[in-house]
CHARMM-style PDB file with segment names, atoms N, HN, CA, C and O in Angstrom:
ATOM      1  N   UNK     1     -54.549  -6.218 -29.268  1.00  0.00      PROA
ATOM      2  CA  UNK     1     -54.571  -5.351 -28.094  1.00  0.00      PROA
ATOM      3  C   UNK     1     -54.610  -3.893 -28.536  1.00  0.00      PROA
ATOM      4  O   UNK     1     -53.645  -3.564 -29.226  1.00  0.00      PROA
ATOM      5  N   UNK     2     -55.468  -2.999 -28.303  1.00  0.00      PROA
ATOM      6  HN  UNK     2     -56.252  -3.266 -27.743  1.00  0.00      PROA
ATOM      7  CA  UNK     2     -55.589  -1.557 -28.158  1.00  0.00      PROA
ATOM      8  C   UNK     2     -54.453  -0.954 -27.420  1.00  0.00      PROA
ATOM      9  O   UNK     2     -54.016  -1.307 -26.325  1.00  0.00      PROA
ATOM     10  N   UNK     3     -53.932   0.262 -28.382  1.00  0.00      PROA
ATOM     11  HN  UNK     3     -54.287   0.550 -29.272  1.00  0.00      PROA
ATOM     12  CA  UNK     3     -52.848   0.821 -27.997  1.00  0.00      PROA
ATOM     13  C   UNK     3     -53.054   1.551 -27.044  1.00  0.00      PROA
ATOM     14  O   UNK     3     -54.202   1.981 -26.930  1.00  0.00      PROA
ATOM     15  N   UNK     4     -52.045   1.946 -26.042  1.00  0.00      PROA
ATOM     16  HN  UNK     4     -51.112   1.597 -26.134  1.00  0.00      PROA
ATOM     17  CA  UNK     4     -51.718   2.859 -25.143  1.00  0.00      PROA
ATOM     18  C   UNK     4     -52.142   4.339 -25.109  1.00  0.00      PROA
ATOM     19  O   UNK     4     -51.864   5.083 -26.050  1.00  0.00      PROA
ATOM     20  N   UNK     5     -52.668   4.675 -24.260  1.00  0.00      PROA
ATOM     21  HN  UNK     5     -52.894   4.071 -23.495  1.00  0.00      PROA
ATOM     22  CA  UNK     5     -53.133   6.551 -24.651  1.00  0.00      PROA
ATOM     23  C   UNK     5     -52.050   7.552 -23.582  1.00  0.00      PROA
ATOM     24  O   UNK     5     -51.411   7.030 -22.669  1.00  0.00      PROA
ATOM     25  N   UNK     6     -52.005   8.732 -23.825  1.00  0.00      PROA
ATOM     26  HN  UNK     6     -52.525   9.156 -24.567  1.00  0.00      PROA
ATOM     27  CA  UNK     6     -51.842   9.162 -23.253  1.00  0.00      PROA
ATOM     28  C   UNK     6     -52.626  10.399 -23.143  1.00  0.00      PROA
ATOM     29  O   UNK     6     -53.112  10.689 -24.236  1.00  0.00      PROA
ATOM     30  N   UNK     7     -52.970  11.370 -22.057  1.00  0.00      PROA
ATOM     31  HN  UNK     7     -52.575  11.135 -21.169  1.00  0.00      PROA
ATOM     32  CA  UNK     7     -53.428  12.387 -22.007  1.00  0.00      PROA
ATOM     33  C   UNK     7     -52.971  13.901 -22.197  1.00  0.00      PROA
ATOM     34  O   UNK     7     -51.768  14.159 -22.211  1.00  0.00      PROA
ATOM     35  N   UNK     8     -53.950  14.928 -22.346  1.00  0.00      PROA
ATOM     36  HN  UNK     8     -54.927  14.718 -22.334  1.00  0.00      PROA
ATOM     37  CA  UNK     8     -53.247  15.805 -22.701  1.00  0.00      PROA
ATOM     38  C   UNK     8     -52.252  16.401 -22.255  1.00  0.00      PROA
ATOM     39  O   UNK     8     -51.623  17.219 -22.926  1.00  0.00      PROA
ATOM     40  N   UNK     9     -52.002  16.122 -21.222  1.00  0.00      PROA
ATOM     41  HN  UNK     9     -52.512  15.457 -20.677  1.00  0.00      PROA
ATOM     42  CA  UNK     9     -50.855  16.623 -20.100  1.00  0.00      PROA
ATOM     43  C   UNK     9     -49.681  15.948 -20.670  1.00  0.00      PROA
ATOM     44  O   UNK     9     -48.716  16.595 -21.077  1.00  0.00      PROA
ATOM     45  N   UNK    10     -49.741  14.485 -20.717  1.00  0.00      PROA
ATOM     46  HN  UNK    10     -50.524  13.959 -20.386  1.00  0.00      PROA
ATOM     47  CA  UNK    10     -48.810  13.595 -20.864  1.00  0.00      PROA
ATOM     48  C   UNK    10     -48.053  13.968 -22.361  1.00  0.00      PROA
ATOM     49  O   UNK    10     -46.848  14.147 -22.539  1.00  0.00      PROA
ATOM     50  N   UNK    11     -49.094  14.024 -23.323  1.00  0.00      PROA
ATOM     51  HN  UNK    11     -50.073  13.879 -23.178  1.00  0.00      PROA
ATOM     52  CA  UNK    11     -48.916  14.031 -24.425  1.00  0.00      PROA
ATOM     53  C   UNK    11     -47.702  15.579 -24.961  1.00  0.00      PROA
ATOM     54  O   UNK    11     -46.724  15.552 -25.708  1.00  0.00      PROA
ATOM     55  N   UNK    12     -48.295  16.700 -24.236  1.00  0.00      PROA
ATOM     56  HN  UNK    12     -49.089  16.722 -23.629  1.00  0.00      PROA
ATOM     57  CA  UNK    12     -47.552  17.855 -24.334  1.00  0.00      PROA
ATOM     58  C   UNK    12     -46.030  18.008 -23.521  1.00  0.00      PROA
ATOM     59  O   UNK    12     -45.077  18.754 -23.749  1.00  0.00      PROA
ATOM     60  N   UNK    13     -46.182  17.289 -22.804  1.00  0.00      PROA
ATOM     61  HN  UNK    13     -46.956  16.684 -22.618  1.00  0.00      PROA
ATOM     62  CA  UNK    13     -44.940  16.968 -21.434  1.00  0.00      PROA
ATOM     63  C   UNK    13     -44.232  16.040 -23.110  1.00  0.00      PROA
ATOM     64  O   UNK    13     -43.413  16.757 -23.684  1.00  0.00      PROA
ATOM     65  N   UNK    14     -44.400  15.109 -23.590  1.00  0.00      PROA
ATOM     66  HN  UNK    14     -45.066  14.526 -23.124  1.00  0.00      PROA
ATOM     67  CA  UNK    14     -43.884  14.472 -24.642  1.00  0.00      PROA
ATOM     68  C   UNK    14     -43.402  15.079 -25.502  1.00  0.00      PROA
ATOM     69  O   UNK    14     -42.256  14.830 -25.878  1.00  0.00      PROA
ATOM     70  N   UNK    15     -43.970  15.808 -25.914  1.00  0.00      PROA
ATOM     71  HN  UNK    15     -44.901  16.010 -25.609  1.00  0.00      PROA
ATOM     72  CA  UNK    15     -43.465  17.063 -27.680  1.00  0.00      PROA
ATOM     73  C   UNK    15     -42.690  18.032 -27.321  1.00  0.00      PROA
ATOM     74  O   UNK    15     -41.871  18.617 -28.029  1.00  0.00      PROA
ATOM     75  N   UNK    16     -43.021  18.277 -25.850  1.00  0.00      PROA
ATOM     76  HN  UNK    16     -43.686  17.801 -25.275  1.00  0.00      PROA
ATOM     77  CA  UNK    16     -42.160  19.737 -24.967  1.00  0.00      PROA
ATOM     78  C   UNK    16     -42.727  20.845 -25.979  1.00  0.00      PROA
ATOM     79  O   UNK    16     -42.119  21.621 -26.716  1.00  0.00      PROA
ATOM     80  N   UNK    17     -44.338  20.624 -25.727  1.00  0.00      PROA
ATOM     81  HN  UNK    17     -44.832  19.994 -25.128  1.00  0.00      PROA
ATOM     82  CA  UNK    17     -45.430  21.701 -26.350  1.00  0.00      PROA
ATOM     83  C   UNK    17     -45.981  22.071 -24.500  1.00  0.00      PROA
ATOM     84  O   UNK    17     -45.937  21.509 -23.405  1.00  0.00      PROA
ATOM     85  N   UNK    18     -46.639  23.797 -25.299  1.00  0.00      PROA
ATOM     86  HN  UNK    18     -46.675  24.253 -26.189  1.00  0.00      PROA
ATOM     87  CA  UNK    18     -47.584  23.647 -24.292  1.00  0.00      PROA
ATOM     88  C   UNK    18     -49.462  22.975 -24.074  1.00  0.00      PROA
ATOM     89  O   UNK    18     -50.195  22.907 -25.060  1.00  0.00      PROA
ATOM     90  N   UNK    19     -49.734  22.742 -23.292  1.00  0.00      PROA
ATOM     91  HN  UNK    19     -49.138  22.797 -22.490  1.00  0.00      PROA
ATOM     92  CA  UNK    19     -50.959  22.123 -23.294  1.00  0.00      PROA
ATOM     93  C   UNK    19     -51.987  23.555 -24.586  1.00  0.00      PROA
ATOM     94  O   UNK    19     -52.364  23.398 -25.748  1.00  0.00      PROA
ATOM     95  N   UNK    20     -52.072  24.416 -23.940  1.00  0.00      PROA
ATOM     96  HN  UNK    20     -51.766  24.543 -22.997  1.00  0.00      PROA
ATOM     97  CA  UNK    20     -52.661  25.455 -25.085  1.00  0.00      PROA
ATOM     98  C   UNK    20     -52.723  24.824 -26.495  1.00  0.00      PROA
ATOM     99  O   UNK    20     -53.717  24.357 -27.051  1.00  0.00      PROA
ATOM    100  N   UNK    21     -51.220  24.923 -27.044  1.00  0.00      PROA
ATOM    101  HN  UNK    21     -50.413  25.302 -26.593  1.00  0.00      PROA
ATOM    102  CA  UNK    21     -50.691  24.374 -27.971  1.00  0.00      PROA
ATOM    103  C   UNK    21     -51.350  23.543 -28.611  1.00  0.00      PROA
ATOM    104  O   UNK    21     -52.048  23.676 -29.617  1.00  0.00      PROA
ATOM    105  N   UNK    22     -50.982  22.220 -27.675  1.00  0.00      PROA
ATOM    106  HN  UNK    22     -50.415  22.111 -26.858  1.00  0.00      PROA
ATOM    107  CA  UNK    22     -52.094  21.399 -28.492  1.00  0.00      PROA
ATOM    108  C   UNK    22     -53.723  21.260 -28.960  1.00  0.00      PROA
ATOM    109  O   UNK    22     -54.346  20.612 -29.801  1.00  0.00      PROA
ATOM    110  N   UNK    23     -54.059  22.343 -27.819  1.00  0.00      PROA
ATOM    111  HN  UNK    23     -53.553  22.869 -27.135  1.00  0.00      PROA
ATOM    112  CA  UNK    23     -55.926  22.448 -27.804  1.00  0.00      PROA
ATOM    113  C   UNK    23     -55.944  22.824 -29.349  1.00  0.00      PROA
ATOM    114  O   UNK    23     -56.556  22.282 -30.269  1.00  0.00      PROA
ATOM    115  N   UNK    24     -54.990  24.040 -29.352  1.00  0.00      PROA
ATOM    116  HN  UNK    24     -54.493  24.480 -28.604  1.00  0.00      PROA
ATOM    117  CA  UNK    24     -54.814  24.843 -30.671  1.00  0.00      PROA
ATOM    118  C   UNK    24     -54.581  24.451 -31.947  1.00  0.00      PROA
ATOM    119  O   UNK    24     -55.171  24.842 -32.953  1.00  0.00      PROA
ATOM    120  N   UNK    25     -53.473  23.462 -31.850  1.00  0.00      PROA
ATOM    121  HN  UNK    25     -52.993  23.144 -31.032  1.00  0.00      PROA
ATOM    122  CA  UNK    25     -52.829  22.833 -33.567  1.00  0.00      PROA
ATOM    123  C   UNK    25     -52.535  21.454 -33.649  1.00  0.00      PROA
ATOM    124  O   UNK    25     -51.648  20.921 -34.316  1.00  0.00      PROA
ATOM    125  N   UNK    26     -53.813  20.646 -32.504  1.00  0.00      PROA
ATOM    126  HN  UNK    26     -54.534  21.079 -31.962  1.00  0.00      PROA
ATOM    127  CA  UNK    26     -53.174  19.054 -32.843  1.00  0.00      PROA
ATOM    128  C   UNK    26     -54.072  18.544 -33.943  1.00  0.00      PROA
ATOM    129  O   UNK    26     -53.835  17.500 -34.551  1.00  0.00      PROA
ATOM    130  N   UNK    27     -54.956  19.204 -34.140  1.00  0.00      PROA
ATOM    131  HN  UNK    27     -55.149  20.052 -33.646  1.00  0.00      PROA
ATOM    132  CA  UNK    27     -55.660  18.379 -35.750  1.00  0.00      PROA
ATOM    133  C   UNK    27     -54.757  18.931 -36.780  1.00  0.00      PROA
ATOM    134  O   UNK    27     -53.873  18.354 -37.412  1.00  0.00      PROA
ATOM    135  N   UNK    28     -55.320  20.696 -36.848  1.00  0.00      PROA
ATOM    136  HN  UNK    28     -56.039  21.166 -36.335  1.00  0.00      PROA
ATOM    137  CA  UNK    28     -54.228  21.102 -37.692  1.00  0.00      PROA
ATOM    138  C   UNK    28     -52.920  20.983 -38.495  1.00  0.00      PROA
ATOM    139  O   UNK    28     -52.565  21.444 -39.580  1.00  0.00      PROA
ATOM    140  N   UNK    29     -52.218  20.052 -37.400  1.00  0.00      PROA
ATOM    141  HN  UNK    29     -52.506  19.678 -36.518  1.00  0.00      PROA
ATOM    142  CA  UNK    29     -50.419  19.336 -37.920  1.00  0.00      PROA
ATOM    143  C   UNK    29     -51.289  18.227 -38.158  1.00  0.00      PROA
ATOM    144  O   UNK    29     -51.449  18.045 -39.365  1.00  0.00      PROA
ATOM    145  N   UNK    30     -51.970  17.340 -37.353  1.00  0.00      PROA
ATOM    146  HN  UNK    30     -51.841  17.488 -36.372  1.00  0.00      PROA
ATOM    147  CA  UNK    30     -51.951  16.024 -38.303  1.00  0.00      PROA
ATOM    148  C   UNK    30     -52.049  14.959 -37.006  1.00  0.00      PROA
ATOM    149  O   UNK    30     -52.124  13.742 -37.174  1.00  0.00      PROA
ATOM    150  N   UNK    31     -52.039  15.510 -35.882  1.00  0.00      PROA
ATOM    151  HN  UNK    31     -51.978  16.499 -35.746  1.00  0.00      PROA
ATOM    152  CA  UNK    31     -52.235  14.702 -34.743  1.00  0.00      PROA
ATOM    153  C   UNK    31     -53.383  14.030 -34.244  1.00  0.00      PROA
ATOM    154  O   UNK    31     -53.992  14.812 -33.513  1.00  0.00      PROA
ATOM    155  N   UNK    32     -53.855  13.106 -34.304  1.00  0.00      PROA
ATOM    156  HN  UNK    32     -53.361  12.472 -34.898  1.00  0.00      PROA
ATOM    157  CA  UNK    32     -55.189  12.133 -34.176  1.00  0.00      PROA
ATOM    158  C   UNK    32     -56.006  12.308 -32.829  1.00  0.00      PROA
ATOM    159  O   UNK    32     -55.594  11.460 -32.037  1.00  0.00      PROA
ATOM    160  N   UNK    33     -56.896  12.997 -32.329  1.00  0.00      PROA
ATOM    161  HN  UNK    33     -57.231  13.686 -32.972  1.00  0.00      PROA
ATOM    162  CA  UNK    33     -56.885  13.539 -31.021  1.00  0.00      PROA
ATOM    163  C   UNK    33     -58.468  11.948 -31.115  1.00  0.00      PROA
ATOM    164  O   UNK    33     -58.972  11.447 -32.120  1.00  0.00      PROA
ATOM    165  N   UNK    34     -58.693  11.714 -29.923  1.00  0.00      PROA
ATOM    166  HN  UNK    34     -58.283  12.121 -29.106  1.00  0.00      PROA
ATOM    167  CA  UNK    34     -59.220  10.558 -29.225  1.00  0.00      PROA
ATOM    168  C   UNK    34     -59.894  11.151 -28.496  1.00  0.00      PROA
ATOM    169  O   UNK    34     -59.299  11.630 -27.530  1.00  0.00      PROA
ATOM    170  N   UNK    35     -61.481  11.418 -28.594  1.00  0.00      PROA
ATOM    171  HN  UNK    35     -61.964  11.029 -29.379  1.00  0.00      PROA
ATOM    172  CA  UNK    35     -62.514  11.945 -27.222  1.00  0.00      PROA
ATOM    173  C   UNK    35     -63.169  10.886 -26.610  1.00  0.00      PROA
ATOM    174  O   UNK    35     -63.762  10.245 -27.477  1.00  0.00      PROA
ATOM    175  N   UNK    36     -63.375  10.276 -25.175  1.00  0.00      PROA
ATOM    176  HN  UNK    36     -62.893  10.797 -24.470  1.00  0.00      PROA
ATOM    177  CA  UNK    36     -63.946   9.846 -24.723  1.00  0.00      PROA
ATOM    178  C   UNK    36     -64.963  10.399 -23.544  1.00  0.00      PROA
ATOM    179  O   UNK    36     -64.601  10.949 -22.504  1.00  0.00      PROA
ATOM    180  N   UNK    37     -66.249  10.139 -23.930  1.00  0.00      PROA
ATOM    181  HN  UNK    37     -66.543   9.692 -24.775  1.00  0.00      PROA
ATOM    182  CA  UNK    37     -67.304  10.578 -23.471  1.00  0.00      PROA
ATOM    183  C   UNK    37     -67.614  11.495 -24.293  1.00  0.00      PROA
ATOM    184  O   UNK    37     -66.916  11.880 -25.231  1.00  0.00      PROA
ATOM    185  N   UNK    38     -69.166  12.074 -23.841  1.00  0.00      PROA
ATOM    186  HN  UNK    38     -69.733  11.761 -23.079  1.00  0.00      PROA
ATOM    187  CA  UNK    38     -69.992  12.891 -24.680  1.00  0.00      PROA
ATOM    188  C   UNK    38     -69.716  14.959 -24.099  1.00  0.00      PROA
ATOM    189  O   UNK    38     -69.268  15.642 -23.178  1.00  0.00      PROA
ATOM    190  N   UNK    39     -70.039  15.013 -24.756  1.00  0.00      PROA
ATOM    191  HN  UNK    39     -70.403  14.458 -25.504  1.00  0.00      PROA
ATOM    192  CA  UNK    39     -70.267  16.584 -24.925  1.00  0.00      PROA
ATOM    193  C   UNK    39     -69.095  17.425 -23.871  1.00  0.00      PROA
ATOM    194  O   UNK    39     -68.176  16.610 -23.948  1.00  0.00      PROA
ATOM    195  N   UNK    40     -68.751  18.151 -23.268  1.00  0.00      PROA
ATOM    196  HN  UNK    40     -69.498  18.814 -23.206  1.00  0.00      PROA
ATOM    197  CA  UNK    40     -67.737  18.991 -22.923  1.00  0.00      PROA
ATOM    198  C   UNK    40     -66.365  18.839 -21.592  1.00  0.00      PROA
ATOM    199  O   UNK    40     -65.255  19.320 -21.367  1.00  0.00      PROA
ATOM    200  N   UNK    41     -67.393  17.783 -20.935  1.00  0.00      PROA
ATOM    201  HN  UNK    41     -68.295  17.392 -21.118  1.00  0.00      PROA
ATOM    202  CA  UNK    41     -66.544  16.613 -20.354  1.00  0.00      PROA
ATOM    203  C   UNK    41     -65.759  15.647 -21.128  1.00  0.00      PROA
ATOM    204  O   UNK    41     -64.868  15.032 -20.542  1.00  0.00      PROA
ATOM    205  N   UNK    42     -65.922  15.492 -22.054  1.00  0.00      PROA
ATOM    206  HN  UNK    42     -66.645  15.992 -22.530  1.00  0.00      PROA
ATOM    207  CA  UNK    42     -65.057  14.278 -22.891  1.00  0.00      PROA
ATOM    208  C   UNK    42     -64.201  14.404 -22.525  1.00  0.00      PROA
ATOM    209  O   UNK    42     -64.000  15.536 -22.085  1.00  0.00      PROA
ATOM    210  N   UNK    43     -62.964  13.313 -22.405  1.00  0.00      PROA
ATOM    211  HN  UNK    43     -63.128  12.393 -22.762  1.00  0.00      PROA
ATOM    212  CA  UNK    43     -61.487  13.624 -22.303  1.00  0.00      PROA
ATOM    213  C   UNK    43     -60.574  13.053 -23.343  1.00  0.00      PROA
ATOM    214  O   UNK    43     -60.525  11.878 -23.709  1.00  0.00      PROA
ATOM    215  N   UNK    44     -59.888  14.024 -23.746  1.00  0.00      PROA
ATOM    216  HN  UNK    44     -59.928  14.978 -23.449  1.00  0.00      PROA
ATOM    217  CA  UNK    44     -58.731  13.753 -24.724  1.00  0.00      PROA
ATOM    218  C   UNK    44     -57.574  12.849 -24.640  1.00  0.00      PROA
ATOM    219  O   UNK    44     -56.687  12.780 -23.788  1.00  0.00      PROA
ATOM    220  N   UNK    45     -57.760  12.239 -25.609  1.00  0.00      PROA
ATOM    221  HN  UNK    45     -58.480  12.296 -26.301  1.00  0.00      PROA
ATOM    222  CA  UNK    45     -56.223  11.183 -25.717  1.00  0.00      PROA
ATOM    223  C   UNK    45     -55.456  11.151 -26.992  1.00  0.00      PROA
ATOM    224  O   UNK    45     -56.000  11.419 -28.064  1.00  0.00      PROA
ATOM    225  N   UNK    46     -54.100  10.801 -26.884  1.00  0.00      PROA
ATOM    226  HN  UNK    46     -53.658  10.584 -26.014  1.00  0.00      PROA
ATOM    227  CA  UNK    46     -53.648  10.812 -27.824  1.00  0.00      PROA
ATOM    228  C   UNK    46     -53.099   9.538 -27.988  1.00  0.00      PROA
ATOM    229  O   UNK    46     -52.449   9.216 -26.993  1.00  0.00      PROA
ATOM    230  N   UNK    47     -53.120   8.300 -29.276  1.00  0.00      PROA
ATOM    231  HN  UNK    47     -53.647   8.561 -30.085  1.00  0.00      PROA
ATOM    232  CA  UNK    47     -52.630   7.148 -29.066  1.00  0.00      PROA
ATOM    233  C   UNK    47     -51.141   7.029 -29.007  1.00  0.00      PROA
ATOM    234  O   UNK    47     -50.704   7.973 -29.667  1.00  0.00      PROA
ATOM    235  N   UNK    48     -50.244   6.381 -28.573  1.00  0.00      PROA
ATOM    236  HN  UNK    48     -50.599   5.614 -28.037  1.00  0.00      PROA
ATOM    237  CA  UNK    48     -49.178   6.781 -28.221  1.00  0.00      PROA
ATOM    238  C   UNK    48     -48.223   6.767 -29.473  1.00  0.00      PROA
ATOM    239  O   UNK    48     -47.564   7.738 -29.843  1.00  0.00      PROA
ATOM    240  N   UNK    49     -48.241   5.479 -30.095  1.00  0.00      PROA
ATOM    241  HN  UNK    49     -48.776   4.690 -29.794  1.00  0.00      PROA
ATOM    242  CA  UNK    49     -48.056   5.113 -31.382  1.00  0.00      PROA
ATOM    243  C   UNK    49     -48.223   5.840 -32.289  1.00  0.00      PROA
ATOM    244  O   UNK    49     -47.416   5.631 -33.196  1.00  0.00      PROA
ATOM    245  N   UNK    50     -49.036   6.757 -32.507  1.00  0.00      PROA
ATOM    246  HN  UNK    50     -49.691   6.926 -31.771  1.00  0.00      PROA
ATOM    247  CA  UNK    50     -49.542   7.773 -33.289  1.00  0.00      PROA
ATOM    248  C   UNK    50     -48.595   8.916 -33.283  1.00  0.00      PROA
ATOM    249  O   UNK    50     -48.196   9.593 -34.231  1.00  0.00      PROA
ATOM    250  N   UNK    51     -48.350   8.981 -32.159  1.00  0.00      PROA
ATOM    251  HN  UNK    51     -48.674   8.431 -31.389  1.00  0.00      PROA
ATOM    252  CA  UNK    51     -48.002  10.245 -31.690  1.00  0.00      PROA
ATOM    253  C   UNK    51     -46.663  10.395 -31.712  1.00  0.00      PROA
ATOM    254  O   UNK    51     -46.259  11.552 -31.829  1.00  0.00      PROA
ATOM    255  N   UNK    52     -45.758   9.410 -31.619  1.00  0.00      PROA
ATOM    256  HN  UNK    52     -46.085   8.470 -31.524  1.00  0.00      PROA
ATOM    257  CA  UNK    52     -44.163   8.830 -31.845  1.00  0.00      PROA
ATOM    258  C   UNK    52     -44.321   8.236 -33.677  1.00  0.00      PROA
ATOM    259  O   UNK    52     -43.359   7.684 -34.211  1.00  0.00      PROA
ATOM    260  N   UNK    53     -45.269   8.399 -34.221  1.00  0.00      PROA
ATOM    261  HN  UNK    53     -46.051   8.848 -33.787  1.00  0.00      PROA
ATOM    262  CA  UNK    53     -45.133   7.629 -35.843  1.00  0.00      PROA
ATOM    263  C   UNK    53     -45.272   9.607 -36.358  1.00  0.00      PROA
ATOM    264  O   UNK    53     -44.414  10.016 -37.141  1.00  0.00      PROA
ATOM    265  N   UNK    54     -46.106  10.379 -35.965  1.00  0.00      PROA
ATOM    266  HN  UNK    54     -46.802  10.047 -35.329  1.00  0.00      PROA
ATOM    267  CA  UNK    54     -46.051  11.878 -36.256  1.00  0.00      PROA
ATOM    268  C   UNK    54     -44.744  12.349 -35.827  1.00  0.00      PROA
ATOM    269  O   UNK    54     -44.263  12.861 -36.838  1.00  0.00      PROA
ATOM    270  N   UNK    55     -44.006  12.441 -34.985  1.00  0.00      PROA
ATOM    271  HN  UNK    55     -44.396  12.025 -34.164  1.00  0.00      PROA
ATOM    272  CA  UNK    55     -42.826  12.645 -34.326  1.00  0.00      PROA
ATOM    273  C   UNK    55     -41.820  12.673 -35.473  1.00  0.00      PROA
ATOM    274  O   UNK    55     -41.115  13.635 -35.776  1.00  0.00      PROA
ATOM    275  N   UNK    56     -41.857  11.340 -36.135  1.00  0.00      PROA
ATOM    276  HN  UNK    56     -42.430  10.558 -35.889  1.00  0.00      PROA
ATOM    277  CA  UNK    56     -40.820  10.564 -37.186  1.00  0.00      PROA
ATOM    278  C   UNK    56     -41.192  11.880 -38.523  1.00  0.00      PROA
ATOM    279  O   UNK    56     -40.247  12.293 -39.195  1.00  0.00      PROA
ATOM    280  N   UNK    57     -42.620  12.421 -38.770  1.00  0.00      PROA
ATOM    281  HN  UNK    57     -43.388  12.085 -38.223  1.00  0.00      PROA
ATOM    282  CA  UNK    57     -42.909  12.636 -39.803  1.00  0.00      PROA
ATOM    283  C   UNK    57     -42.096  14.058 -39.552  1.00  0.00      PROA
ATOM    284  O   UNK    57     -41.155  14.178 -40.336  1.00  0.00      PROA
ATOM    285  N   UNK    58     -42.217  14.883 -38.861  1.00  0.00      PROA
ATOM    286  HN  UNK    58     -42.982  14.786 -38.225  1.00  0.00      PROA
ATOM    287  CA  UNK    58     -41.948  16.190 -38.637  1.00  0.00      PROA
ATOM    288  C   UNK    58     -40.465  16.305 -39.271  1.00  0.00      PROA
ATOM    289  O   UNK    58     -40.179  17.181 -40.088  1.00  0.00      PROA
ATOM    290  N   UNK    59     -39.453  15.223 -38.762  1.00  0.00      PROA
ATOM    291  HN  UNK    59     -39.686  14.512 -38.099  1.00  0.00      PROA
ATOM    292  CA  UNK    59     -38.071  15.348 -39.279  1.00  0.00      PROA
ATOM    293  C   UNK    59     -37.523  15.883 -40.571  1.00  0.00      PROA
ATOM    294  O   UNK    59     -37.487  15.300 -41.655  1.00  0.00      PROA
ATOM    295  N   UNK    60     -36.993  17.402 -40.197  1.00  0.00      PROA
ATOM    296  HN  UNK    60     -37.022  17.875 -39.316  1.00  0.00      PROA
ATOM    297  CA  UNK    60     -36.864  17.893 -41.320  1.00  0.00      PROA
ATOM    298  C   UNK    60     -34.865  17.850 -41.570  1.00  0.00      PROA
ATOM    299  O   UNK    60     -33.889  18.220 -40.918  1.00  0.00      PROA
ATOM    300  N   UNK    61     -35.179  16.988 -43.248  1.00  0.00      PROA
ATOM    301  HN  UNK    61     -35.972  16.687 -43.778  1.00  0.00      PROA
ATOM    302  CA  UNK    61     -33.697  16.669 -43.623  1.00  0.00      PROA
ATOM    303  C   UNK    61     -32.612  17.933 -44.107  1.00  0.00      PROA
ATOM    304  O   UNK    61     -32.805  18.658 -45.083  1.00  0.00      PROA
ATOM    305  N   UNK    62     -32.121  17.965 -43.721  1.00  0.00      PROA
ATOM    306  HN  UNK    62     -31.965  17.376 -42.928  1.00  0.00      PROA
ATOM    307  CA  UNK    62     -30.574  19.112 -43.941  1.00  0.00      PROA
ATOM    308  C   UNK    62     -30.250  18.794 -45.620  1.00  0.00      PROA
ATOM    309  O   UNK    62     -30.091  17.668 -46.092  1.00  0.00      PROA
ATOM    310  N   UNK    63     -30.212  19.752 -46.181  1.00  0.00      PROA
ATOM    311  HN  UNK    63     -30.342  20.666 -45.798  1.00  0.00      PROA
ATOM    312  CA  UNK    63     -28.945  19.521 -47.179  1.00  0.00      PROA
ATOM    313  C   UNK    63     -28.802  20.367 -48.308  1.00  0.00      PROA
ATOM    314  OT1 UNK    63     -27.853  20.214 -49.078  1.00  0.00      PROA
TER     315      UNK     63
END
């Protein structure tokens, strides 16, 4: 089964980013961005799994 997406709205509402934000630095950090459809209409997704497995990576250890 194909994982779950969420959109860019959803996805930034998730990180408690702003939508900007992500237009701006989701390849950049490492975030897997998902276009469906062609040319400037496409719409963005982010797999959800992806996006909670990057989450884990960011954790920066104290000590």
């Amino acid at each position: 089964m194909m994982g779950h997406f969420m959109d860019i709205k959803e996805t930034a509402e998730y990180l408690n980013v702003s939508v900007s934000w992500l237009y701006k630095n989701a390849q950049r950090s490492g975030l897997v961005i998902y276009r469906f459809g062609p040319g400037p209409n496409s719409k963005i997704r982010f797999r959800v799994s992806e996006v909670e497995s990057w989450v884990k990576q960011q954790q920066v250890m104290s000590g």
